[in-house]
N, C-alpha and C positions, 0 to 999 in steps of 0.2 A: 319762702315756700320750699317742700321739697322738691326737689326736680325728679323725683321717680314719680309724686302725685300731680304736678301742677299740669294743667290744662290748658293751650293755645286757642282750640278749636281748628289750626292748621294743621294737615294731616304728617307735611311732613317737617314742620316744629313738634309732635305729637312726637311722632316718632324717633326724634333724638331723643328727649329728654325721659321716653320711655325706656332708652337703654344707656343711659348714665349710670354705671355700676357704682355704689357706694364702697369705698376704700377705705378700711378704718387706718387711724395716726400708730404709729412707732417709734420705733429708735431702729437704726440700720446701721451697716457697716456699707458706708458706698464708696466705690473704685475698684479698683484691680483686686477684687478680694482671689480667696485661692483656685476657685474654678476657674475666674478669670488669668490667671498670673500664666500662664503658658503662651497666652495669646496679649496679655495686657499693654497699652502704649506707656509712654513715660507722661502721658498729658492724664491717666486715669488713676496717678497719684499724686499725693499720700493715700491712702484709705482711712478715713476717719469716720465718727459715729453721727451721724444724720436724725436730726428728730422732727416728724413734721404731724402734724394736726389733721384727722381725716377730711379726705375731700369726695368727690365725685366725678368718674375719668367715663369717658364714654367708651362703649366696647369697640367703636372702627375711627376709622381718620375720616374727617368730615368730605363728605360727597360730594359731588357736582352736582345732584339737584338739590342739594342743600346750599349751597354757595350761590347758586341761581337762583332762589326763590328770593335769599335775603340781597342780593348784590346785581340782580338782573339782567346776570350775563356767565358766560362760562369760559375764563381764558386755561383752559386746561387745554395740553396737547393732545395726549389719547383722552378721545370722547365715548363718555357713556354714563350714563343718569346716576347708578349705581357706584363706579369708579372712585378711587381717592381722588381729589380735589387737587392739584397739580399746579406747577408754573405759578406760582404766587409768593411773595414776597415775605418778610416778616413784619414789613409794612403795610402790606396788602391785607395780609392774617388782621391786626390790629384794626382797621377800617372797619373787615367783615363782622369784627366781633364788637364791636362798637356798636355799627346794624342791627347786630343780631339780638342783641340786649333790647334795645327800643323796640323792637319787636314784640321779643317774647318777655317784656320783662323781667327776665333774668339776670344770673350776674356769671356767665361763660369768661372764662380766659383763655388764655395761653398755660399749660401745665410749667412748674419752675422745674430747671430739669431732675432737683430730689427728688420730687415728684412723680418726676415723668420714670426712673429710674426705679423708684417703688413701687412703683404698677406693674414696670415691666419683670421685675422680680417673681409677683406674683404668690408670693409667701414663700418661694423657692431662693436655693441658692444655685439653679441652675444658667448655664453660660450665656443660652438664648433663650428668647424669653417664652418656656414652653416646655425647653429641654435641655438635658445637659450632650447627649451625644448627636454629633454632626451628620450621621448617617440616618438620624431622623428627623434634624432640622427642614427638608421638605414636607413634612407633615405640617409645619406648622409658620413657616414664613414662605412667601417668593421674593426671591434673591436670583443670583445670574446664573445658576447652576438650574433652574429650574422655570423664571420667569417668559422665555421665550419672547425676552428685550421690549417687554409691554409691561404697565400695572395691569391690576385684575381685581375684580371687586372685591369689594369688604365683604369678612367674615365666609371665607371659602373655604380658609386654612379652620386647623384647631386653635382651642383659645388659648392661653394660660392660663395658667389657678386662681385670675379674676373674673376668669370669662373675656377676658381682651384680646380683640385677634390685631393680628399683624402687627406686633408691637414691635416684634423684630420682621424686616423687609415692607417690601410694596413702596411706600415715598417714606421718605428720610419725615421725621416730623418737627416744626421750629416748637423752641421753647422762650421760655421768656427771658431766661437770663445772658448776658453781656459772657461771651468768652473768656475763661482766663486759662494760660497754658497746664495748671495743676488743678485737681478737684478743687470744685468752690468749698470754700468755711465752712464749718458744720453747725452745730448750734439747731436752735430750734428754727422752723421753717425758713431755713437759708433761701438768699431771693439770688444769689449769683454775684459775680464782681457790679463795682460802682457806675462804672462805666467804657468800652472797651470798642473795638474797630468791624467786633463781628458779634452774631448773636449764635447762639450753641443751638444743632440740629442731632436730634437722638433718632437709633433704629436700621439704620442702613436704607437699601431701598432695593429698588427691582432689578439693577445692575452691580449691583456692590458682591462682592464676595462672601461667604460664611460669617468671618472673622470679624470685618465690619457690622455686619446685623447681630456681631453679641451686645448685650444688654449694656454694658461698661463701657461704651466702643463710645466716643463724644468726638462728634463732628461740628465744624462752626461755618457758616457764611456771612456773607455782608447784608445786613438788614434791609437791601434795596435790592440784593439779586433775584430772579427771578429763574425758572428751572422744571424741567419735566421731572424732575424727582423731587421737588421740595413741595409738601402738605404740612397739613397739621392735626393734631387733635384736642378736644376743647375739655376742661374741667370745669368743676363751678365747688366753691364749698358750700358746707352745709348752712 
């Protein structure tokens, strides 16, 4: 089904799947490309050519009443119905969306971070994901320069050029793939390394700096930790 048409009859399964943005497939140049390279780590190269298949990313990180409706509880630190969905695991991510599928019969994932990196792009080759200069990255993410050491709901900031808010800042978001210290393979829809110690978290978050909430910026944690900055956001293909 598409998920811009399909129908739950729950108001707020409704409402995700009413703003799943459709992302058409590419070819990209992902890593340290040249807006990046002032600010780039050594873990956001080589830069090589990424091809991935269109999917469907939703425009915010998934909610606390969206994590409560399918999971029946809310282990998020800062609470608020609205809020990104927080202190969760990349195992925990993996349960809810397992849930959430039998639910809504859908087929939600975890974005691969090509993916997640494509969105954030935004058709742009800008640094964050929205804008390329820093004195107007508070337009469009909460990071520590501006967050006030809280997240804050979805979709406050501007979007990017998909219409996705907070792609950079508010909670760091898990993806699906295995860490590895250089950009993953390129090739057609790269899934990430075979298998590795930590899973890769993209975005920055509500305490991180500027430079962290650029688009290229790959973070990783342990697939079982847990954290007030760690969310996620769900894709599904078509």
């Amino acid at each position: 089904d598409n998920p811009l048409t399909s129908r739950t009859g729950n108001p707020i399964f409704d409402k995700l799947i009413a703003n799943m943005v459709y992302v058409g497939g590419g070819t990209f140049d992902m890593g340290a490309t040249p807006e990046q390279e002032l600010f780039a780590e050594a873990n956001e190269r080589p830069v090589h050519k990424v091809t991935l298949s269109s999917f469907y990313i939703c425009k915010y990180e998934v909610t606390q009443d969206l994590w409560e409706e399918v999971m029946g509880e809310n282990p998020s630190y800062h609470k608020g119905s609205n809020l990104p969905l927080e202190d969760v695991s990349w195992k925990d991510c993996r349960a809810f969306i397992k849930t959430l599928n039998a639910k809504t019969g859908m087929n939600f994932r975890m974005p691969t971070e090509a993916e997640w990196e494509w969105a954030a792009k935004g058709g742009t080759e800008y640094k964050w994901a929205g804008t390329n200069e820093r004195s107007k990255l508070e337009n469009y993410a909460w990071y520590s320069a501006n967050s006030n050491n809280q997240t804050h709901e979805v979709k406050k900031k501007q979007p990017n050029g998909y219409g996705l808010y907070d792609m950079s800042g508010n909670v760091w978001e898990w993806c699906w793939d295995w860490y590895s210290s250089s950009t993953p393979t390129g090739g057609q829809d790269p899934t990430g390394a075979a298998s590795g110690d930590a899973r890769v978290v993209r975005g920055g978050c509500w305490f991180h700096d500027a430079d962290i909430a650029a688009r290229a910026f790959r973070g990783h944690d342990d697939p079982g930790n847990r954290s007030g900055d760690l969310g996620l956001r769900l894709v599904s293909r078509p």
